[in-house]
TINU-799813 format. One line per field, with one value per residue (C-alpha): x, y, z; chain. Coordinates in Angstrom, 3 decimals. Each point is the difference from the previous one (the first is absolute). Example, Ala and Ser with C-alpha at 12.3 -4.5 7.8 and 13.67 -1.06 7.14 Angstrom:
REM residues 2
u = [12.300, 1.370]
v = [-4.500, 3.440]
w = [7.800, -0.660]
chaine = [A, A]
//
This chain:
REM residues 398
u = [74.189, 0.622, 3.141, 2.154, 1.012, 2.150, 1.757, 1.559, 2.001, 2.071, 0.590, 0.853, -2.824, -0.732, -2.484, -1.067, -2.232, -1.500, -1.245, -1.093, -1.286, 1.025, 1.684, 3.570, -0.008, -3.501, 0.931, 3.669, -2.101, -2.932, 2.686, 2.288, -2.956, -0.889, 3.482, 1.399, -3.323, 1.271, 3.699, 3.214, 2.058, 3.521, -0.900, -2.327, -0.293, -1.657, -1.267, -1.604, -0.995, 1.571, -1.689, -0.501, 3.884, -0.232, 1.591, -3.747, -0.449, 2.362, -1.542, -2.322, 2.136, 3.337, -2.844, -0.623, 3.945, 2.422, 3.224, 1.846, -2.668, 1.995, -2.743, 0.670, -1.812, -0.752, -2.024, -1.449, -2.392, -2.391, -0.497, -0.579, -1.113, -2.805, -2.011, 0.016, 1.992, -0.319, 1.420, -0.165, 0.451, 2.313, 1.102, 1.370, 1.638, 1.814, 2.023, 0.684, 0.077, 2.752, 3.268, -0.241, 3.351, -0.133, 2.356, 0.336, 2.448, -0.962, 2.255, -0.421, 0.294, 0.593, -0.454, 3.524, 1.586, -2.321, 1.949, 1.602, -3.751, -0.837, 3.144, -0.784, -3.755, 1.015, 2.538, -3.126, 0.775, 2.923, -2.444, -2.264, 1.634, -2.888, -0.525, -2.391, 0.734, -1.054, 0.718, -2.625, 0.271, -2.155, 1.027, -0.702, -1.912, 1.998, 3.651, 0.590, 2.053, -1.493, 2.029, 3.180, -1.966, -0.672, 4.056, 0.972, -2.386, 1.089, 3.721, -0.766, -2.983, 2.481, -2.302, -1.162, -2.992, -2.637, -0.720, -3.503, -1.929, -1.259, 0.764, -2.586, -2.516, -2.197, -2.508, 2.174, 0.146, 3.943, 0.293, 0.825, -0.445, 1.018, 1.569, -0.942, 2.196, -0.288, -1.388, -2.017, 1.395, 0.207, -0.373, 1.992, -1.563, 2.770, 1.095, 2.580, 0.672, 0.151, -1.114, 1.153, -1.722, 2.325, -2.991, 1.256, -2.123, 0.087, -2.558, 0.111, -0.216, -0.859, -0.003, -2.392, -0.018, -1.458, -1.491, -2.518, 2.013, 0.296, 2.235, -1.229, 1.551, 4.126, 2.186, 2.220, 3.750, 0.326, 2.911, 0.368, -1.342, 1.590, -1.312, -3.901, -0.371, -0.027, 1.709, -0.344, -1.443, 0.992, 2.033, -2.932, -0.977, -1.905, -3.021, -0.557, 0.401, -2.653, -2.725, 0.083, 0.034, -3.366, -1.213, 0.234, 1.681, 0.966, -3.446, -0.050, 2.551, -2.136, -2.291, 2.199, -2.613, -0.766, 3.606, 0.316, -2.702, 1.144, 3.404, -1.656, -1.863, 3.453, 2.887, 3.312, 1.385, 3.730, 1.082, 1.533, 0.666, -3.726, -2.212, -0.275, 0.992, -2.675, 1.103, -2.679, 0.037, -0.504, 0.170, 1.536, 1.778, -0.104, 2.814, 2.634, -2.571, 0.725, -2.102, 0.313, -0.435, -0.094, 2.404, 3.296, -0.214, 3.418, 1.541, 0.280, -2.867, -2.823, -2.901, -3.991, -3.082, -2.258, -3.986, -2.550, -3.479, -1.795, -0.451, 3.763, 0.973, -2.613, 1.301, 3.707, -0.705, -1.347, 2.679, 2.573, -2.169, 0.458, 3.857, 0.515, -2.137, 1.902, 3.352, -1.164, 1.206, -3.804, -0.497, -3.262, -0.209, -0.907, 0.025, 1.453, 1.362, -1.097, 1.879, -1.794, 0.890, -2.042, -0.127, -0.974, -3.163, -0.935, 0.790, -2.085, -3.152, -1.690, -2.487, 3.010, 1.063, -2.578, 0.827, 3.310, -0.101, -2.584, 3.109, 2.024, -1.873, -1.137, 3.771, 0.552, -3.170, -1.002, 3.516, -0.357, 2.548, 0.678, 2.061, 0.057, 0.111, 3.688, 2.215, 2.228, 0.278, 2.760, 0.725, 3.186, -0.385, 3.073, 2.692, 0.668, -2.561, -3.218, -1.664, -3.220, -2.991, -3.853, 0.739, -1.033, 1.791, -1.183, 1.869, -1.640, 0.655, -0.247]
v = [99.665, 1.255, -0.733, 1.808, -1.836, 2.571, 3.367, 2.907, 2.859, 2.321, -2.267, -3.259, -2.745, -2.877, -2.871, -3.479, -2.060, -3.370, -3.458, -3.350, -1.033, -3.664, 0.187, 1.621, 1.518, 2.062, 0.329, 2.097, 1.873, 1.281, 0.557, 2.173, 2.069, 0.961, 0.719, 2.039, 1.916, 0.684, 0.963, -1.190, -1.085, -0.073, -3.232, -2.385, -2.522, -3.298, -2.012, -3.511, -3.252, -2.790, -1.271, 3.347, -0.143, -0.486, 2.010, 0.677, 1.923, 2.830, -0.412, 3.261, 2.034, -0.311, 1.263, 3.004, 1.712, 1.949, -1.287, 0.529, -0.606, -2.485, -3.356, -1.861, -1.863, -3.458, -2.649, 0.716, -1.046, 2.570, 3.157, 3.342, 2.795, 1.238, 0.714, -3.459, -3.152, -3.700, -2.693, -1.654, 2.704, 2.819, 3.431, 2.349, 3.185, 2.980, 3.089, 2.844, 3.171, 2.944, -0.501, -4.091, -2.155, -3.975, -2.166, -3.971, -3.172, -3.454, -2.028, -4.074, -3.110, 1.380, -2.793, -0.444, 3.569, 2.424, 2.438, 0.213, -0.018, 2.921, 2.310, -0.911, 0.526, 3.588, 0.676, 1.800, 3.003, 1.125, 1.194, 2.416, 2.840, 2.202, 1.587, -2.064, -3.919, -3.206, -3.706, -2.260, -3.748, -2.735, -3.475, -3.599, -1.353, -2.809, 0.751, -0.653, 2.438, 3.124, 2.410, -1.004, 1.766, 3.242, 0.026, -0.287, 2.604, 2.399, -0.749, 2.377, 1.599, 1.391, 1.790, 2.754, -1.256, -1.860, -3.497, -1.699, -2.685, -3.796, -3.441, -2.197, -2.128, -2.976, 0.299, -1.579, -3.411, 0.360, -1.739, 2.364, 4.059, 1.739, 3.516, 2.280, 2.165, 1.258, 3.381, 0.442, -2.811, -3.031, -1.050, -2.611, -2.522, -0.479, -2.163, 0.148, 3.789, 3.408, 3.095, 3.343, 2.910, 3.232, 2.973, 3.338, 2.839, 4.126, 0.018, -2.004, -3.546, -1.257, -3.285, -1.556, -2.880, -1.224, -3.616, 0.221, -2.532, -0.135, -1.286, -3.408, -1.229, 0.379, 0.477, -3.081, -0.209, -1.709, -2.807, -1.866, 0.837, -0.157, 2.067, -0.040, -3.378, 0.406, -2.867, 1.247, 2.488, 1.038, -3.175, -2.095, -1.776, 3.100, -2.558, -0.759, 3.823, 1.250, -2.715, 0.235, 3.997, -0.668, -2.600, -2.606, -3.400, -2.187, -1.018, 3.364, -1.151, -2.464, 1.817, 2.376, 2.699, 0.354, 0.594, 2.812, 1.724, 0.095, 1.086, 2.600, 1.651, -0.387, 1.132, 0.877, 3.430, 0.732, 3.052, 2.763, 3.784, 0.576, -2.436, -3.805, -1.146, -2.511, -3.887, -2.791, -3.370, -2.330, -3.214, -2.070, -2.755, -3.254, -1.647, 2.931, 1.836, 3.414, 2.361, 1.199, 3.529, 1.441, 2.619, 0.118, 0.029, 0.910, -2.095, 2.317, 2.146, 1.148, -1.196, -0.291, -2.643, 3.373, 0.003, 2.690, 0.434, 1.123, 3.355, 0.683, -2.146, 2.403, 2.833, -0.578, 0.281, 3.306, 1.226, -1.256, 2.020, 3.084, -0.799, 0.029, 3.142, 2.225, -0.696, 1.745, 3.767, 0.755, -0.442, -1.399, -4.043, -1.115, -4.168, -2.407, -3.399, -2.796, -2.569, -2.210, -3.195, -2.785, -1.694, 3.196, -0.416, -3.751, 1.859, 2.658, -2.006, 0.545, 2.251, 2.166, 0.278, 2.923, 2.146, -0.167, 1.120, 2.651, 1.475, 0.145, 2.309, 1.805, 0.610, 1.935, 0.805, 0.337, -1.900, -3.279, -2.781, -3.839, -2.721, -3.353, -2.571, -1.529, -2.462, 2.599, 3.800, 2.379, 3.442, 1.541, 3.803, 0.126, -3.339, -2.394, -2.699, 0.079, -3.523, -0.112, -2.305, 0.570, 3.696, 2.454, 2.057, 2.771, 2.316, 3.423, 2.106, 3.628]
w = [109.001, -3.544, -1.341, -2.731, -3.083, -1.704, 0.759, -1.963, 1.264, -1.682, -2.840, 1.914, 0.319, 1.726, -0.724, 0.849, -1.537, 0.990, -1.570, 1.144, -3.285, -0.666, -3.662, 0.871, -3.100, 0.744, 3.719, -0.852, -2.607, 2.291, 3.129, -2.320, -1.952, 3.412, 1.578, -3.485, -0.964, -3.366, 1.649, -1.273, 3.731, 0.836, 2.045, 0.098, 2.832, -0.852, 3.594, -0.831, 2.015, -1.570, -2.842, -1.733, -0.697, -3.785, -3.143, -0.823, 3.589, -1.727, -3.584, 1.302, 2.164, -2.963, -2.231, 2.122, 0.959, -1.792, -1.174, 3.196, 2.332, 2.604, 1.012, 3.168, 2.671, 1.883, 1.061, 3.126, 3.192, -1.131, -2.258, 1.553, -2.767, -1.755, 2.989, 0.915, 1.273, -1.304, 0.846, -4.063, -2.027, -1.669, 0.929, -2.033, 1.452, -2.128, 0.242, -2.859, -0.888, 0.725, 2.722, 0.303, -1.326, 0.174, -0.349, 0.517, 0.382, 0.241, 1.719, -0.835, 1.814, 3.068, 2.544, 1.582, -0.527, 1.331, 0.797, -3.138, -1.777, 2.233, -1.347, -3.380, 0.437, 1.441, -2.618, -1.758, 2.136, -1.531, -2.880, 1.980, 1.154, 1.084, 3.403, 1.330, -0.295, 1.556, -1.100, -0.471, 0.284, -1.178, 1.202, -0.143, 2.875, 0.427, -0.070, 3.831, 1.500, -1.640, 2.198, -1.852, -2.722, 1.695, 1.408, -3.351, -1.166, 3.011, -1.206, -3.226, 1.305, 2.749, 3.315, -2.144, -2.400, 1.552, -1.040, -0.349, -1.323, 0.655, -1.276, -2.275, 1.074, -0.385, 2.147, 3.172, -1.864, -0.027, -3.412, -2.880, 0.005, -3.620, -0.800, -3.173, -1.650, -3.527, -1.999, -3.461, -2.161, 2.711, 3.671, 1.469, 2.713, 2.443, 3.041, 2.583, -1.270, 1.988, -2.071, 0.795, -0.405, 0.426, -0.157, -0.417, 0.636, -0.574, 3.428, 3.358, 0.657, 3.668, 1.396, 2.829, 2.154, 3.261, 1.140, 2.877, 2.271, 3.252, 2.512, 2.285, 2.753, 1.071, -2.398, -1.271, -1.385, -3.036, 1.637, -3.164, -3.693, -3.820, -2.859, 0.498, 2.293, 3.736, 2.038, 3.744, 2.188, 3.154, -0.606, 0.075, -3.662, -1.523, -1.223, 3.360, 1.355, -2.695, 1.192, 3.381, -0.861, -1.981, 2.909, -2.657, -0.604, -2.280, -1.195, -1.821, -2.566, -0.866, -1.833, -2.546, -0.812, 3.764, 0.599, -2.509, 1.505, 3.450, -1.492, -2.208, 3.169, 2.169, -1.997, 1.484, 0.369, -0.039, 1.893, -2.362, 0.825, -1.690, 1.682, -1.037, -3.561, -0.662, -0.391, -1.399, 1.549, -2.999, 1.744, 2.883, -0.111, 2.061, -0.430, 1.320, 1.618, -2.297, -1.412, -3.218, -1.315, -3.156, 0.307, 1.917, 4.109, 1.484, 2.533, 3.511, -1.555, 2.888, -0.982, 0.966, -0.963, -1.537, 0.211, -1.411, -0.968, -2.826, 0.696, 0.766, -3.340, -1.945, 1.168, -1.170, -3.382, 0.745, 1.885, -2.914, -2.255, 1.970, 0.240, -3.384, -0.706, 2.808, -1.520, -3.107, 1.675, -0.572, -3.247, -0.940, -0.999, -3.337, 0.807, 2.525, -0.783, 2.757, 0.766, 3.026, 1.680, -1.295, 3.332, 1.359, -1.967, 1.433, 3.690, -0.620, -1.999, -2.945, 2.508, 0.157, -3.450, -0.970, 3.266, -0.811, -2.900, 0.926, 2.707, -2.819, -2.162, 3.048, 0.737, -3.111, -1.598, -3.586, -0.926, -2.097, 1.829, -1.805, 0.811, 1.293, 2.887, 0.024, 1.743, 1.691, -0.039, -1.142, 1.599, 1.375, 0.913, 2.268, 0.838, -1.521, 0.479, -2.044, -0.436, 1.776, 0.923, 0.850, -0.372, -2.839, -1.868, -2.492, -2.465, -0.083, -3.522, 0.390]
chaine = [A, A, A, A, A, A, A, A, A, A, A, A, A, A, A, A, A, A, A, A, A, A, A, A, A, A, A, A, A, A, A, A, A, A, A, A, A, A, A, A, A, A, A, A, A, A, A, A, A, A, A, A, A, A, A, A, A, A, A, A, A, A, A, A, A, A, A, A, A, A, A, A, A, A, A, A, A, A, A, A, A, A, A, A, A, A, A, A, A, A, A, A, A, A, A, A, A, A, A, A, A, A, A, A, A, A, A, A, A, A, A, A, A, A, A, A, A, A, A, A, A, A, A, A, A, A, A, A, A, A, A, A, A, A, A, A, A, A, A, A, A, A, A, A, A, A, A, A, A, A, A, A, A, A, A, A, A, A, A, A, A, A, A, A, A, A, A, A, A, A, A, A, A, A, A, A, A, A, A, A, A, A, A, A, A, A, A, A, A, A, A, A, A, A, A, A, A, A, A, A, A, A, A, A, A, A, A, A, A, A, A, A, A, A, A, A, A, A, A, A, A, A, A, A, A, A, A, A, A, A, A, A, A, A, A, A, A, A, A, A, A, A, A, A, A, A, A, A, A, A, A, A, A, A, A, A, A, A, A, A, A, A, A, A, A, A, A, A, A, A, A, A, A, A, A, A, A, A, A, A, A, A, A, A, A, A, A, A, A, A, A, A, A, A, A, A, A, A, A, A, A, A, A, A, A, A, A, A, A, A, A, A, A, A, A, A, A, A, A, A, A, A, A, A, A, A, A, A, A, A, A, A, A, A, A, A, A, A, A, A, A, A, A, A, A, A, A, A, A, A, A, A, A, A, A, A, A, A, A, A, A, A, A, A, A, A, A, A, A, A, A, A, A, A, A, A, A, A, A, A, A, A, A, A, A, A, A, A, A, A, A, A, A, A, A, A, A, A]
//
């Protein structure tokens, strides 16, 4: 299917552009030419795999903005953008033109007071008054309890603007993801920082999300957990529950990568008012018999071991597509920002990869979309919760 690199409508735009050119330098150069067609943006989003993560990567796209064009962006588990998706590589994705108002905080060093890094990172809000608002958040990978983030966020944010985003990656490797943040003169290479990114905007902005699980099996009760590691099932040691769930034993831990995959094709699913919220299994643990997470998993929480297929997984990201274009009151799309679950990508193969992103431009056609494969998904419509896993979440711009 043909895809759609760049829009314009009524005086707003939307491009992405694409490189996987080795030199940094030549990479953000060819990525931006293509995403800013001789425009001047109100944002530019920089997506990398590690590596590319050097001052020089900006050299090209600094050369190319107006003085208060706002850059941010990540490292990543993949680049979506340009037409295409990489898994070394850059993506560059920009707004401008008439009706759009960005503003940002960086919040530093936030590993043991995420809460209070999610209030300041929101805190950029209070300078975007327009009718139509949503926060944007761009997180480490790594932090551990993300959703302290998002509850913080949702503290300023309050139930009215709609928050959305993903956390940094490193291609599952768990080691080190980085955070951009800058404009014309300078970029700064970050750690352990969340970036918000209040967007204000004279049209609508609608938010998708959906995940393509399915429940297996009885329900559970979540007997014993803290924060994001799961002591007990049904009472039982939750290691043990999840194997014999699988038909597995211990011989599986044994072999790390073999583990992860069985987790990564049988996630559990927490019950919530909308369906299941989405909760990786990271790894399990033989001494206590635990499983860890990498988000929070309430004690008392219902919960399920999840299964799907490709064809379901697919056709999430096409249904989060549509979501996101129907809450725009019928006003026509100019781009979508795509935020998708790395592990989602393993579950669903690299076979999968080009449907997926096929559904997506079939679910709103002729509109370019970028973005990138994180380490955990932001979007809050309604409630209060909003940290997510092996879901998608897009951000549709009217």
């Amino acid at each position: 299917m043909d895809r759609v690199f760049s829009s314009d409508l009524d005086g707003r735009w939307f491009g992405t552009g694409h490189s996987t050119l080795t030199d940094p330098a030549a990479a953000g150069n060819e990525a931006a030419a293509a995403a800013f067609e001789g425009r001047t943006p109100v944002v530019v989003f920089v997506f990398c795999s590690v590596g590319y993560h050097v001052p020089e990567l900006f050299d090209g796209i600094r050369a190319r903005v107006g003085a208060d064009t706002v850059i941010v962006g990540c490292t990543t588990s993949g680049q979506i953008g340009g037409g295409a998706v990489s898994r070394d590589g850059v993506s560059v994705t920009a707004w401008g033109g008439d009706g759009f108002t960005v503003r940002t905080h960086v919040s530093r060093n936030v590993s043991g007071r995420l809460r209070d890094a999610g209030v300041e990172a929101a805190s950029c809000l209070g300078a975007v008054d327009q009718s139509h608002r949503a926060l944007m958040m761009l997180c480490d990978g790594l932090t551990g309890n993300q959703h302290e983030i998002v509850r913080g966020a949702f503290s300023v944010a309050g139930a009215v603007v709609p928050l959305v985003g993903g956390c940094a990656g490193d291609h599952l490797t768990y080691v080190r993801t980085y955070q951009f943040h800058g404009d014309r003169d300078g970029v700064e290479i970050l750690s352990d920082a969340v970036i918000g990114v209040a967007v204000g905007s004279d049209a609508p902005l609608g938010v998708g999300i959906a995940h393509g699980w399915r429940k297996q099996g009885e329900a559970m009760i979540v007997t014993s957990s803290r924060e994001g590691r799961i002591h007990e099932l049904d009472g039982e040691p939750a290691l043990d529950v999840f194997l014999r769930r699988l038909g597995a034993d211990d011989t599986l831990l044994d072999d790390e990568e073999a583990f992860r995959q069985a987790a990564f094709l049988h996630p559990l699913g927490l019950s919530r008012r909308s369906g299941e919220d989405i909760r990786v299994i990271h790894s399990g643990n033989r001494a206590d018999r635990s499983l860890v997470c990498l988000a929070d998993v309430p004690q008392g929480a219902l919960a399920w071991v999840m299964e799907s297929d490709t064809g379901a997984l697919v056709e999430a990201a096409g249904q989060a597509a549509e979501q996101a274009a129907g809450a725009l009151g019928g006003r026509q799309a100019i781009g979508t920002m795509v935020f998708d679950c790395a592990a989602r990508r393993i579950a669903i193969g690299e076979d999968g990869v080009g449907p997926e992103h096929d559904i997506i431009a079939k679910a709103i056609p002729n509109v370019p979309f970028g973005g990138f494969y994180s380490t955990g998904e932001i979007a809050r419509v309604r409630g209060a919760l909003g940290m997510h896993h092996f879901t998608v979440v897009t951000l549709a711009l009217a």
